[in-house]
C-alpha positions as CSV (number, residue, x, y, z in Angstrom):
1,X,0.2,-9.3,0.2
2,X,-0.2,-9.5,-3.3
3,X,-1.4,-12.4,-5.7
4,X,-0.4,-12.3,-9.5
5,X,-2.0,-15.0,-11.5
6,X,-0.8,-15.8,-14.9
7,X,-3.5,-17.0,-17.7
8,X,-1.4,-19.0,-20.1
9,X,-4.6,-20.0,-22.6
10,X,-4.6,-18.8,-25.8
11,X,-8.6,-18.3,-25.5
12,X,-8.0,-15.1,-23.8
13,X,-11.8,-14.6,-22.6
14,X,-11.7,-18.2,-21.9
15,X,-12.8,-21.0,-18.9
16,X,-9.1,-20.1,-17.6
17,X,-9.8,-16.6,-17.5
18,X,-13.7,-16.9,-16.1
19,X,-11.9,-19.1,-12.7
20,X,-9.5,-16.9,-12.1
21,X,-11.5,-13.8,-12.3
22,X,-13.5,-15.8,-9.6
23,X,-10.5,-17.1,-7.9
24,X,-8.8,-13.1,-7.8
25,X,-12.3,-11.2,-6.6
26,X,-12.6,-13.8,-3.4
27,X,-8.9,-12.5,-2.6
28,X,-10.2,-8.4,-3.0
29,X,-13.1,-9.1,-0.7
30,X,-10.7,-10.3,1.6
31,X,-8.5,-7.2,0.9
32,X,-5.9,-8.9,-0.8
33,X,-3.8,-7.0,-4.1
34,X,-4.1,-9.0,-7.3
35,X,-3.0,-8.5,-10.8
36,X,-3.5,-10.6,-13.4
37,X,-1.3,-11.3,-16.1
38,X,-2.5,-12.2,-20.0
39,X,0.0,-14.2,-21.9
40,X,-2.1,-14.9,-25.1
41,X,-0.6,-13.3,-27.9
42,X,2.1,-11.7,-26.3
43,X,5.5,-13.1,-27.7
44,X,6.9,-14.9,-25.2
45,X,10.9,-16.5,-26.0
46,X,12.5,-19.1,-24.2
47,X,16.0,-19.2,-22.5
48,X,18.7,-18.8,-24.2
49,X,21.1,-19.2,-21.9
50,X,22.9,-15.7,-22.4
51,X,23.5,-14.7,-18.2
52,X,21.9,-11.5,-19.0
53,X,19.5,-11.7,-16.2
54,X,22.2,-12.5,-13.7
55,X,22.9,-8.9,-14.3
């Protein structure tokens, strides 16, 4: 199993990030894969409704 958490604050280094670096080591010692994922500053566009991702 893996676990992908997504910090959507724009305070990268923030109280977001601090729980879920807690949340995502108690899911390692328990051998589980995780990956987080840092949206502040990264451009991020909304739909546009263009059916490109229905491939």
């Amino acid at each position: 199993m893996k676990v992908v958490a997504f910090n959507g604050s724009a305070r990268r280094d923030g109280n977001t990030a601090i729980l879920l670096g807690y949340v995502l080591r108690e899911l390692e010692a328990e051998g589980i894969e995780t990956e987080l994922v840092r949206l502040a500053g990264k451009k991020i566009h909304g739909c546009h409704a263009c059916r490109e991702c229905f491939g």
